[in-house]
C-alpha positions in Angstrom: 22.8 37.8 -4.0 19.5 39.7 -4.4 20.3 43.2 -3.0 21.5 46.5 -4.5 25.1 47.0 -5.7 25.7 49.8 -2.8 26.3 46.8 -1.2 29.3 45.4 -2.9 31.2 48.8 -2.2 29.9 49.7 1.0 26.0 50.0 1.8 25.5 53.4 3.5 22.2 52.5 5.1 20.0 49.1 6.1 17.3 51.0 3.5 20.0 50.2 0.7 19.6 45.9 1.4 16.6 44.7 -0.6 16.2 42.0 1.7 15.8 45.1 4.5 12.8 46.0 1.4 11.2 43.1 1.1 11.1 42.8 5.2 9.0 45.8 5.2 6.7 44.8 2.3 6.0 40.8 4.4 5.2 42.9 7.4 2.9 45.1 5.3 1.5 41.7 4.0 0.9 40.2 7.2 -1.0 43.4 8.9 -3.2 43.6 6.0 -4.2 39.7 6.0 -4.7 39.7 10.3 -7.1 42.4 9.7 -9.7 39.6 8.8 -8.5 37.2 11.7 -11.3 36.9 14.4 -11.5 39.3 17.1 -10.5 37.1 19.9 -7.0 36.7 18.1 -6.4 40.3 18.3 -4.6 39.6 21.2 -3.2 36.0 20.3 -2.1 35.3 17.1 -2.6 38.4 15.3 0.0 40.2 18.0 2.3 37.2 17.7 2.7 37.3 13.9 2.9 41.1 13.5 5.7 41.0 16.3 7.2 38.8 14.3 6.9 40.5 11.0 8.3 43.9 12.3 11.2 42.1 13.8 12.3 40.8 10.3 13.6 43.9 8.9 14.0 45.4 12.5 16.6 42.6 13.0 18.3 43.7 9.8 18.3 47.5 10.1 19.8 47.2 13.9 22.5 44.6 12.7 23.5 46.7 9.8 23.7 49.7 12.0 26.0 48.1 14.3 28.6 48.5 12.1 30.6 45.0 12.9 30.0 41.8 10.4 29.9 39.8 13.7 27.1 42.0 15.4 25.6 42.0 11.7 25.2 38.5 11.3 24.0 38.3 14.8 21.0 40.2 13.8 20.8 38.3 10.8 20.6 35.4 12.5 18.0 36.8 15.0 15.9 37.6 12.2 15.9 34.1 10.3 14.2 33.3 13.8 11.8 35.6 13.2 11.1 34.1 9.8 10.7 30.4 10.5 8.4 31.9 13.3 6.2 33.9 11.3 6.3 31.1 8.7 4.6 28.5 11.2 2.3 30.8 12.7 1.2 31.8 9.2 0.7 27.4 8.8 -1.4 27.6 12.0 -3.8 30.3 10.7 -4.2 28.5 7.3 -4.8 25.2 9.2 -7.4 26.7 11.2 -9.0 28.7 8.5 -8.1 32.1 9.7 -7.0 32.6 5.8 -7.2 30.4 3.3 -4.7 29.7 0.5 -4.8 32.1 -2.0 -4.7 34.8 0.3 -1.9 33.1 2.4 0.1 32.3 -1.0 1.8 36.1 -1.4 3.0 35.9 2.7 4.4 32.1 2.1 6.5 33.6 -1.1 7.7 36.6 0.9 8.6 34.3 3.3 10.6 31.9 1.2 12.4 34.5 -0.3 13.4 36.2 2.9 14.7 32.8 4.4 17.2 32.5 0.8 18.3 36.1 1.4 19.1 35.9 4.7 21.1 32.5 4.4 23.2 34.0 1.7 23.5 37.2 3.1 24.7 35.7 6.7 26.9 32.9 5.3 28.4 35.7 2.8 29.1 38.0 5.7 30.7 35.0 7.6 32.9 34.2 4.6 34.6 37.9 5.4 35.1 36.9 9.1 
């Protein structure tokens, strides 16, 4: 699994999961590429896919802070929603031209990297249950 060792022996805050990291740097991603969007998506689109960019590593820090591996994975599971959300959203602006590929490419990776991360995190965490 991709996140620190302070995981393995107890992590002491959602900051320590690099999957929390790279959460933060997709949401970053995401509000610097709506920038360009149209101005009547401000309140479309735009809202809908930085809600669901900040609820990525939201999801994660709440579920770690919980303090439970059932809450936890919960959360995780919660934010793997968020993902696949974000993920066609992100299709429908590139299908409509909102962005094109190249600038698109760096959110899809963040993406696809996030959904592994999660999965292993969650079915690791359920494996303790």
């Amino acid at each position: 699994m991709r996140y620190n060792a302070r995981m393995k022996s107890g992590t002491r805050s959602y900051k320590d999961l690099v999957v929390w990291q790279k959460g933060i740097a997709l949401a970053k991603v995401i509000y610097r590429l709506t920038l360009a969007f149209p101005s009547a998506e401000k309140f479309g689109l735009v809202a809908q896919m930085r809600r669901a960019a900040v609820s990525i590593p939201s999801n994660i820090a709440e579920g770690q802070a919980r303090h439970t591996t059932g809450e936890f994975i919960q959360f995780i599971s919660h934010a793997e929603g968020s993902v696949a959300e974000l993920d066609t959203q992100l299709i429908i602006s590139a299908e409509l031209k909102f962005c094109d590929s190249a600038t698109a490419a760096p959110a899809f990776e963040l993406i696809s990297e996030l959904r592994r991360m999660l999965n292993v995190l969650r079915r690791t965490l359920a494996a303790r249950l």
